[in-house]
C-alpha positions as CSV (number, residue, x, y, z in Angstrom):
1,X,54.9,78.6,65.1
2,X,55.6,81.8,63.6
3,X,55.1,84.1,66.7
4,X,57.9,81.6,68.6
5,X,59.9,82.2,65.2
6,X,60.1,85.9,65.7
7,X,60.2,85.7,69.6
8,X,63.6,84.1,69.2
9,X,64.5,85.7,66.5
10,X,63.3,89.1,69.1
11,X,65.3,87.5,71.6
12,X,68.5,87.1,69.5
13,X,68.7,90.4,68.7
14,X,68.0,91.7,72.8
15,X,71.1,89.4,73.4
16,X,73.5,91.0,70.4
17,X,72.2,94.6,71.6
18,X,73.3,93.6,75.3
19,X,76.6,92.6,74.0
20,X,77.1,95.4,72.3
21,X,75.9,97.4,75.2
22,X,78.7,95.9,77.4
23,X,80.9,95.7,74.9
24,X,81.2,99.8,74.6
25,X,81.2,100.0,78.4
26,X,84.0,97.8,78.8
27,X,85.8,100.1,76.0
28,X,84.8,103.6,77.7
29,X,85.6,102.2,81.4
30,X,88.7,100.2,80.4
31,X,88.1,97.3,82.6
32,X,86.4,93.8,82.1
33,X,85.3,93.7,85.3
34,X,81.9,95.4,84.8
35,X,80.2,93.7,87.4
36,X,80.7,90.5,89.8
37,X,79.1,88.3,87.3
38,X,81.6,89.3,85.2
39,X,84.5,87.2,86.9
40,X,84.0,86.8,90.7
41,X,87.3,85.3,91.6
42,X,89.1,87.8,89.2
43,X,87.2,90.4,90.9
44,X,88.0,89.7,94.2
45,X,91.7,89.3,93.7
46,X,91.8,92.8,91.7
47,X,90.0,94.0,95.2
48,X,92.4,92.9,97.1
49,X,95.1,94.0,94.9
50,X,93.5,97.9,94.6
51,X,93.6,97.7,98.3
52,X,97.3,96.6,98.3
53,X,97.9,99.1,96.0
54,X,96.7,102.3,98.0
55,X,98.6,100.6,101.0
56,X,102.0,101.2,98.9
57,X,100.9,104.6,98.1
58,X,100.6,105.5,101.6
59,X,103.9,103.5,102.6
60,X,105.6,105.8,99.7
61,X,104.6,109.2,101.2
62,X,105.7,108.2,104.8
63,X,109.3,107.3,102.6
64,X,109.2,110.2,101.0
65,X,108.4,112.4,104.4
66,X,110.9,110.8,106.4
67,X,114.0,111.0,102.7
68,X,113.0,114.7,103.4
69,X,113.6,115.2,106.8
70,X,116.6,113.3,106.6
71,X,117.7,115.2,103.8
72,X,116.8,118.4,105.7
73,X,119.1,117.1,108.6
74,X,122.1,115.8,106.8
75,X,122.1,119.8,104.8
76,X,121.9,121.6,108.3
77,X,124.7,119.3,110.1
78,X,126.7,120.0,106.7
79,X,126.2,123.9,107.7
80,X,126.7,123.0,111.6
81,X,130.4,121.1,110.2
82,X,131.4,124.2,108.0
83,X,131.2,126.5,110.9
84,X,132.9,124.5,113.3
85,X,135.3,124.4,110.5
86,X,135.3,128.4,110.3
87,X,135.9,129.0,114.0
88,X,138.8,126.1,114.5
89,X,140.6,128.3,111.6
90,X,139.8,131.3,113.7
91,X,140.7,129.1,116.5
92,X,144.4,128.5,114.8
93,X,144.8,132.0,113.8
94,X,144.0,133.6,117.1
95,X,147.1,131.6,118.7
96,X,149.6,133.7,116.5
97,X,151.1,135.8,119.8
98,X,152.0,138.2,117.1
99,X,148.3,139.7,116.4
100,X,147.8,142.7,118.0
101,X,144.8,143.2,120.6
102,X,142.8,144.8,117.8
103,X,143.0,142.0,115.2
104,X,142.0,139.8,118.0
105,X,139.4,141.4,119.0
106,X,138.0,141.0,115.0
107,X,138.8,137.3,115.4
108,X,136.5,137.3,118.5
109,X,133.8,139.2,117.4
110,X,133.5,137.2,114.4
111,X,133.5,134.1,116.9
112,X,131.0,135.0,118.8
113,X,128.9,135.7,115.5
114,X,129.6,132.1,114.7
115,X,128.7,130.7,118.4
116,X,124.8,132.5,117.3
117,X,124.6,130.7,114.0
118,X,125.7,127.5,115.5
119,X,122.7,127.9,118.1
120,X,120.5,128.7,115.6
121,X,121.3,125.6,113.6
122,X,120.9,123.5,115.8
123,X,118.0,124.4,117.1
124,X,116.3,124.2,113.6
125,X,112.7,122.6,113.4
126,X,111.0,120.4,110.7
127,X,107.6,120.9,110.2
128,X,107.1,121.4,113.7
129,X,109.7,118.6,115.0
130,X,113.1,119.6,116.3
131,X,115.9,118.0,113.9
132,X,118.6,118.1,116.6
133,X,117.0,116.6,120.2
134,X,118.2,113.4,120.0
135,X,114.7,111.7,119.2
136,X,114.4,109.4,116.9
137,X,111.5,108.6,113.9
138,X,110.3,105.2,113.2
139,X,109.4,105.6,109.4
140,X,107.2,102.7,107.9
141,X,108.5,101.5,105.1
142,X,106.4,98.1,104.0
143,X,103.1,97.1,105.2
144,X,104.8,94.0,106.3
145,X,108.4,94.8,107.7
146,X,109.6,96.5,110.8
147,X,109.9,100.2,110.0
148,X,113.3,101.6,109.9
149,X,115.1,104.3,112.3
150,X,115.9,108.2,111.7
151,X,116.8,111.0,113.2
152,X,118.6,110.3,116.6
153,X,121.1,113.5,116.1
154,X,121.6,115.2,119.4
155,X,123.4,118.3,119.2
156,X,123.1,118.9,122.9
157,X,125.4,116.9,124.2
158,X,127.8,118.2,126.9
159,X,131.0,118.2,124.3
160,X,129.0,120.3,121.8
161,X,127.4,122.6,123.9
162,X,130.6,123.5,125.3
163,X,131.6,125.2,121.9
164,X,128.6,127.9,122.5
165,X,130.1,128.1,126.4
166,X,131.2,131.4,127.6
167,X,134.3,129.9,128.2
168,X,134.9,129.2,124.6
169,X,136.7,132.4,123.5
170,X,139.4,133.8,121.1
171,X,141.0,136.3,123.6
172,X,144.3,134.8,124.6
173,X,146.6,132.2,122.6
174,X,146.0,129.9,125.8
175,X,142.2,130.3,125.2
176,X,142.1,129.9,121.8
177,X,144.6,126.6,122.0
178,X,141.9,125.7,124.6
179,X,138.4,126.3,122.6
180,X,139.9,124.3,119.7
181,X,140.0,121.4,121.0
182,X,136.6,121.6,122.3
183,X,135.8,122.4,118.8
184,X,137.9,119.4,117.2
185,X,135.8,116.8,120.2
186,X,132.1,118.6,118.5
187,X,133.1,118.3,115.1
188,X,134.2,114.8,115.7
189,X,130.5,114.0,116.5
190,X,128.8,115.8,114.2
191,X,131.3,114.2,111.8
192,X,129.7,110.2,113.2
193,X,126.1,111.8,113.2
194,X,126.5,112.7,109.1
195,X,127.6,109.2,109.3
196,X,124.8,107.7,111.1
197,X,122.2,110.2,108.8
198,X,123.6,109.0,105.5
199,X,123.2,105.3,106.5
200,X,119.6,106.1,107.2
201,X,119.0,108.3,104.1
202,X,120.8,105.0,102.1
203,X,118.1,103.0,103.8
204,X,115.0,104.8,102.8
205,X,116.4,105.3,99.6
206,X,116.2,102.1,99.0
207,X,113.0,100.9,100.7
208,X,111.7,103.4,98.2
209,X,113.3,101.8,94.8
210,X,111.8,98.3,96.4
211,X,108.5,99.7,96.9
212,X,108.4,101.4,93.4
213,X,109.2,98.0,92.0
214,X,106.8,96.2,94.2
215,X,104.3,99.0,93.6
216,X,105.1,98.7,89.6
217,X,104.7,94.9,89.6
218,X,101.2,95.2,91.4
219,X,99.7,97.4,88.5
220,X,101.1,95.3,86.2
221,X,99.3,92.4,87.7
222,X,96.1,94.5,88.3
223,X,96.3,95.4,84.5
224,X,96.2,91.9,83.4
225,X,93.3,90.9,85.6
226,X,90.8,93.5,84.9
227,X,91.8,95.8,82.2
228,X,90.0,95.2,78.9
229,X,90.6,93.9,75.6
230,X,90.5,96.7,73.3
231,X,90.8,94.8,70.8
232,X,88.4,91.8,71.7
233,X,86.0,94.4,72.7
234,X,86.5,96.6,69.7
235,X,86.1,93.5,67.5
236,X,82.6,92.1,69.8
237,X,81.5,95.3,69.6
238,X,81.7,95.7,65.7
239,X,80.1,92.1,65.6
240,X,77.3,93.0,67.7
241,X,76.3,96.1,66.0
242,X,76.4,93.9,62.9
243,X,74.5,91.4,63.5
244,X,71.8,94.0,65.2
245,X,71.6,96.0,62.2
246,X,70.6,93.1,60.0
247,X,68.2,91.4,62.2
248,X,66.5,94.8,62.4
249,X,66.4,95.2,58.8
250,X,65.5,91.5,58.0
251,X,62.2,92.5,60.8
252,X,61.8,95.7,58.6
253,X,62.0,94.0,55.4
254,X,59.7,91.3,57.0
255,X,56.8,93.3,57.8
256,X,56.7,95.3,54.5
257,X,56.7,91.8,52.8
258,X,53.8,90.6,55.5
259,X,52.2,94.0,54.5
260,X,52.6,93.8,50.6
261,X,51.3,89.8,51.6
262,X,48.2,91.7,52.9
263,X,47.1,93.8,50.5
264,X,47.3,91.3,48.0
265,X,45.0,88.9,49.9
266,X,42.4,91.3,51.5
């Protein structure tokens, strides 16, 4: 009777020290969900949520690709309006019959210096991508929902490619009167295509302010299913330890008393 005595009492303290044991992993992991035994249906939701999560993650850096490219575009069409803007001045000014042939010829010369940065512009590249073909990018934005629509910007169309024509030139009042307009008809549509690009900019911008919120809510969620108590745990563990120490003591203090016991008899 005495050996099933201190087998339970053995046992006992096995059970305290395993408490403790998991007790102190739960506080140096931060989660509750040690293994399935755990919780098994909390477990497998948190599963499902941690893969949800890293879904999101990857939906946020196509959003945050695709705000940068459109960003890049919307900057270079803002360069592509200011020069337009710069050669329908020269455009104006070269009409003034007054101008002699050598201030025209500084008018032109600083034309045809625009007609190169213009090209150049709108030739630009984005990581490897062309801004200004006309193609456009289908950027995912939920792991559910249809992804949404950038780029698009063609800056080869026949009306703005006549501004780099040779034809387009500062030499005459006639051909100056003649190149503005050509210049007013390209700035006109690269005026609609900032339009266009700041609606799509708008709309990742917010898919991105949804998907933080989503994203937020989600780790909120996660938190509550399978991060740990600190508190509980800190308190189980204290108990544990506790209750350990004494029932080691009491088996010390046992077996000097079975010793002193002992000696008396033999």
């Amino acid at each position: 009777m005495q050996v099933d005595s201190t087998q339970q009492f053995v046992d006992q303290l096995n059970w305290h020290s395993n408490q403790s044991t998991q007790a102190l992993e739960r506080l140096a992991s931060g989660s509750r969900l040690l293994a399935p035994q755990d919780d098994a249906a909390g477990l497998a939701v948190s599963s499902r949520m941690k893969a949800k999560s890293r879904q999101l993650n990857a939906v946020a850096n196509n959003i945050a690709n695709g705000i940068s490219y459109t960003q890049t575009q919307d900057g270079f069409l803002k360069g592509a309006q200011e020069v337009l803007n710069r050669m329908g001045t020269l455009a104006i000014r070269a009409q003034d019959t007054t101008l002699s042939s050598g201030q025209r010829a500084i008018f032109q010369d600083e034309f045809r210096a625009l007609k190169d940065t213009f090209n150049d512009l709108r030739t630009t590249q984005y990581n490897g991508r062309d801004l200004f073909n006309g193609k456009e990018l289908n950027i995912t934005t939920s792991p559910e929902q249809k992804p949404l629509t950038s780029g698009g910007v063609n800056l080869f169309t026949s009306d703005i490619s006549s501004v780099t024509a040779k034809t387009t030139h500062l030499d005459t009042p006639s051909g100056a009167q003649s190149t503005l307009r050509i210049i007013t008809q390209a700035s006109e549509q690269i005026t609609q295509h900032r339009t266009g690009v700041g609606t799509a900019l708008a709309g990742l911008q917010s898919a991105s302010n949804r998907l933080t919120t989503q994203h937020t809510n989600l780790q909120s969620a996660l938190s509550r299913i399978s991060d740990a108590d600190v508190a509980t745990e800190a308190t189980n563990l204290a108990k544990s330890k506790a209750t350990l120490q004494t029932g080691i003591y009491s088996i010390k203090h046992g077996n000097i008393a079975n010793s002193h016991l002992s000696n008396l008899l033999g």
